[in-house]
N, C-alpha and C positions, 0 to 999 in steps of 0.2 A: 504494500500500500504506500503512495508517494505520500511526505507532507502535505500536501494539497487536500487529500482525500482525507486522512485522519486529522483535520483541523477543521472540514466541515462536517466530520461523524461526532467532535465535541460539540458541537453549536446548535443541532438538531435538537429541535424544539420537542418537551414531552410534555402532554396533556397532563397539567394535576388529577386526580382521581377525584372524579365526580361527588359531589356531595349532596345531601336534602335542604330542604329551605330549613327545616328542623334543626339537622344538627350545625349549620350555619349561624342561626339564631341563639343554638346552646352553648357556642365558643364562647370563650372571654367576658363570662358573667360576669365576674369579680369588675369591669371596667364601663363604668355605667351611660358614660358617654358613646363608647362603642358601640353598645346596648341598644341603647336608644336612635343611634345611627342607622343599624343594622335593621331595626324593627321599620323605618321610614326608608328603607330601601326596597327588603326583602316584605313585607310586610308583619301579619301578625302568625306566619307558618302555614302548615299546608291549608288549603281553602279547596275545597270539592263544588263545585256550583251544580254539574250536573252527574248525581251519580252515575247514571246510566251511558254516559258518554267517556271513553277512556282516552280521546284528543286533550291535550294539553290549550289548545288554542281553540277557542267557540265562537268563528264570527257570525253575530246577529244579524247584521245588515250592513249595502251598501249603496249609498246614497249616489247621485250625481248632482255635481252642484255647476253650477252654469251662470256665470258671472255673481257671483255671490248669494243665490236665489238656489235651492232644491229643489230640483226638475223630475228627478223621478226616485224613488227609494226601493231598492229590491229586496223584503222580508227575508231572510237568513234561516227563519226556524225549521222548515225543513228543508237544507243543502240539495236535497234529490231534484227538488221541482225544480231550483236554479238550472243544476245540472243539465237535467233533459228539456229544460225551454228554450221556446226561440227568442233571447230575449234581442229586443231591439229598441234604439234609443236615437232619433234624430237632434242634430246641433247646427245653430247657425253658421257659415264659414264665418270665422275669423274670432270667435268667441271664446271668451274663459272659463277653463275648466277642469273641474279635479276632480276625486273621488274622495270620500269618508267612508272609513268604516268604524263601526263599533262590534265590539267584541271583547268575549270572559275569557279571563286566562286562568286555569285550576291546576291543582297540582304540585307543578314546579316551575320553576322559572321559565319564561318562553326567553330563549337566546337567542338575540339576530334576527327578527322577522323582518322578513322580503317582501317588496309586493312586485311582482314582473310583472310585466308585459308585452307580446308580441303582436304586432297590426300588421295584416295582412292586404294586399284589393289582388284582386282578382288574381289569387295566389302567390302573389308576388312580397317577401317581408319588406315594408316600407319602414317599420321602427321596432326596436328590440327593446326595453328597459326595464332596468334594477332600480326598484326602490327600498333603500334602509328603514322599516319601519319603527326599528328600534329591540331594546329588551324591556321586559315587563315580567313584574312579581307578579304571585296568582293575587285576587282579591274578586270580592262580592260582588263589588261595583263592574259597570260597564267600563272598557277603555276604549280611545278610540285613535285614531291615524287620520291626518288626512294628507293626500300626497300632493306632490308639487303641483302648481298650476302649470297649466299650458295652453295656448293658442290653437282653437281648429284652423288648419288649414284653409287660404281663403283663394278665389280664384276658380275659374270657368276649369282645369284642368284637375282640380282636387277635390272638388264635388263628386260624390257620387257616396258607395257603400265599402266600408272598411270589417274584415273579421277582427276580431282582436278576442285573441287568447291571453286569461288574467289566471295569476296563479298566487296565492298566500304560503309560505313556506320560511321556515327556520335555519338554522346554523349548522344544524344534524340531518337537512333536506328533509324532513318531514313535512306535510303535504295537506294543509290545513284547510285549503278551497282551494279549486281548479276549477274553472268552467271559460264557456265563450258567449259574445256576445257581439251582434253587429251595433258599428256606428253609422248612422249617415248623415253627411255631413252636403248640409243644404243650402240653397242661396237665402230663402226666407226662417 
């Protein structure tokens, strides 16, 4: 093995060994500051919202908001319908526009949640992107995301209908919501 090799086999990053929000919480009692840091981070320990559900990540719903105004909100409670629907959503060209979501995080920590997206027109990928949604303790409450704004496309040649495959997913590629949906994106 040259130096080269055995200097980058020192450096090679190793994963600390996973822990619970619990025994996270139970370190360093004696230090009350710490404590109390920990508990506004991690929150109050594991929190279960839905027993029936063993996803770490529960999004409720997700809104489209359209110049600062919510254009239409897609109900979350049962994923399936999203899934197998034709959902469809027209926009004015040249208008502002993001997504929201809200959603319970149970369990343990959600690490690194993503929100991607690919837009497709007539087969063809027109944009790919990664959204950092952040990490989030479990808790009771709703949390929410909303992602960056952006400009529809404006112009006689970018009118028409785009697929756009949305996907919710973590650190450890777990698979939170996946579905598609058409945009179109119109002069009125």
């Amino acid at each position: 093995m040259s130096d080269h090799e055995s200097e980058g086999a020192e450096f090679q990053y190793k994963q600390p060994p996973q822990k619970t929000i619990d025994e996270l919480l139970n370190t360093d009692q004696e230090d009350e500051s710490l404590k109390v840091y920990k508990q506004k981070l991690l929150g109050q320990g594991t929190v279960i919202v839905d027993e029936n559900n063993p996803l770490r990540v529960i999004v409720r719903s997700v809104e489209l908001i359209i110049d600062g105004k919510t254009a239409q909100s897609f109900d979350l409670s049962e994923p399936a319908k999203l899934v197998n629907s034709d959902l469809s959503v027209s926009i004015k060209e040249g208008s502002n526009y993001r997504l929201q979501f809200a959603f319970h995080v149970q369990r343990e920590i959600a690490s690194g949640l993503h929100y991607k997206h690919k837009v497709k027109r007539s087969g063809i990928t027109v944009e790919n992107e990664k959204f950092m949604m952040g990490s989030y303790a479990p808790k009771l409450e709703i949390q929410e995301y909303k992602s960056p704004s952006e400009d529809a496309p404006s112009g006689m040649i970018h009118r028409g209908k785009y697929k756009v495959f949305s996907k919710i997913t973590d650190d450890d590629n777990n698979v939170y919501l996946d579905w598609q949906w058409t945009l179109h994106i119109s002069k009125d």
